[in-house]
C-alpha positions in Angstrom: 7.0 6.5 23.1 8.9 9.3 21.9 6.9 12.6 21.1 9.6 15.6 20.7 8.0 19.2 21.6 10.1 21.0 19.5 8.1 19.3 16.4 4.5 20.2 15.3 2.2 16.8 14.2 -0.5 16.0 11.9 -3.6 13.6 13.0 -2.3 11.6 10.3 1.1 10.8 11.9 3.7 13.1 10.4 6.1 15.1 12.1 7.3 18.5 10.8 10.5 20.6 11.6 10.9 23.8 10.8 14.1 24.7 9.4 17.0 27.8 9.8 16.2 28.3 6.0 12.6 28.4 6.7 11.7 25.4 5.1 10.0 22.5 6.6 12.1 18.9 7.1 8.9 16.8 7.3 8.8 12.7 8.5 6.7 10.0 9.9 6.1 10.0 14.3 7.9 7.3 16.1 4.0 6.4 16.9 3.4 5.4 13.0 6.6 3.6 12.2 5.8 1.2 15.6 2.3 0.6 14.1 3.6 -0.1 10.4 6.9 -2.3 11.5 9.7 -3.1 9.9 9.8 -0.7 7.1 11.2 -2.0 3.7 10.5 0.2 1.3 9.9 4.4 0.8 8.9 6.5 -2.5 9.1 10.5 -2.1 7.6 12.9 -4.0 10.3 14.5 -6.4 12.4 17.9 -5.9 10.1 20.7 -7.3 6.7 18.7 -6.9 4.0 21.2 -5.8 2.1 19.2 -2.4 -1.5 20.0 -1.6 -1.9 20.1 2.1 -3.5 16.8 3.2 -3.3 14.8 0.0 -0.9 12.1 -0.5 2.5 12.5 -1.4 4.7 9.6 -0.4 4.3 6.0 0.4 6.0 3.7 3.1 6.1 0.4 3.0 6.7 -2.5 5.8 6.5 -6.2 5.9 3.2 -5.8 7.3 1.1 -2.6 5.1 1.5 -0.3 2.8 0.9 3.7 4.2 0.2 7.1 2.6 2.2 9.9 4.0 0.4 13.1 3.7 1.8 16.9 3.2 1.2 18.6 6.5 1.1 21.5 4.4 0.9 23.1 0.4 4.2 24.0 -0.3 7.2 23.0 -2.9 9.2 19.9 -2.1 12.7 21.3 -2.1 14.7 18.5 -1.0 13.8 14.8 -0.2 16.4 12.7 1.8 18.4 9.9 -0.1 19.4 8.2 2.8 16.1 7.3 4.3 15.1 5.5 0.3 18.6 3.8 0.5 17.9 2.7 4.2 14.7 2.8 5.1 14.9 1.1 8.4 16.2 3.7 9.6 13.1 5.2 10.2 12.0 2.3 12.7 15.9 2.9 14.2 15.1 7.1 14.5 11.7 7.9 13.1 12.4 11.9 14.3 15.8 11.9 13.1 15.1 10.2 9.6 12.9 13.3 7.7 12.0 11.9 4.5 11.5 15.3 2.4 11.9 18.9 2.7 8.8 21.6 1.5 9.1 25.5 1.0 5.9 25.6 2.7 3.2 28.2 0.4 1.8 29.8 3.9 4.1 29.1 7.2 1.0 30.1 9.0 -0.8 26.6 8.0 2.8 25.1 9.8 1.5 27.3 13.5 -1.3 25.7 12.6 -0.5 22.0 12.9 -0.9 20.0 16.3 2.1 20.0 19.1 3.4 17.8 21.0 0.8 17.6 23.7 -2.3 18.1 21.1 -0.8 14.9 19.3 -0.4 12.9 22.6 -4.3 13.1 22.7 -4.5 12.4 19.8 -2.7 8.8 19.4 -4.2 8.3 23.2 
């Protein structure tokens, strides 16, 4: 299993990226897409939505479950990613290439403070 350490994690399985603009490209780990399965469906928050760090903002949905995706962060959803709700496979094909939204986070500090790579390793175990 794939765990980039360029990328920070949350313990609830999302990746984020930060971005040359300073925003943050944000996406489910290649550990949570394995878990949910072939992935069929995905509904983003919309461009402009304020997030609140740790609630839910999006959902993803496989043949198998439904699952929350959580904002690693507060922040402003600036962009969200077409192609992933056209093609959501995809994200089982490239889970750290497909991000699914963008956020102009409110603090980057709370972005430092996220897990990396080896943090999230112990994590998923």
């Amino acid at each position: 299993m794939t765990i980039p350490a360029n990328l920070k994690y949350t313990a609830s399985h999302e990746w984020v990226r930060v971005e040359a603009d300073g925003t943050i490209a944000v996406g489910i780990s290649d550990f949570a897409q394995d878990a949910l399965g072939d992935i069929v469906f995905v509904d983003l928050p919309k461009v402009g939505q304020v997030l609140t760090a740790g609630k839910d903002c999006a959902v993803v949905e496989s043949v198998k479950a439904a699952g929350d995706i959580y904002a690693p962060v507060s922040g402003e959803v600036v962009e969200v990613n077409q192609a992933v709700v056209d093609a959501p496979e995809s994200i089982n094909t490239d889970a750290f290439g497909s991000w699914m939204f963008k956020l102009k986070p409110a603090n980057m500090a709370d972005v430092d403070a996220l897990m990396d790579a080896d943090a999230y390793a112990k994590n998923i175990g």
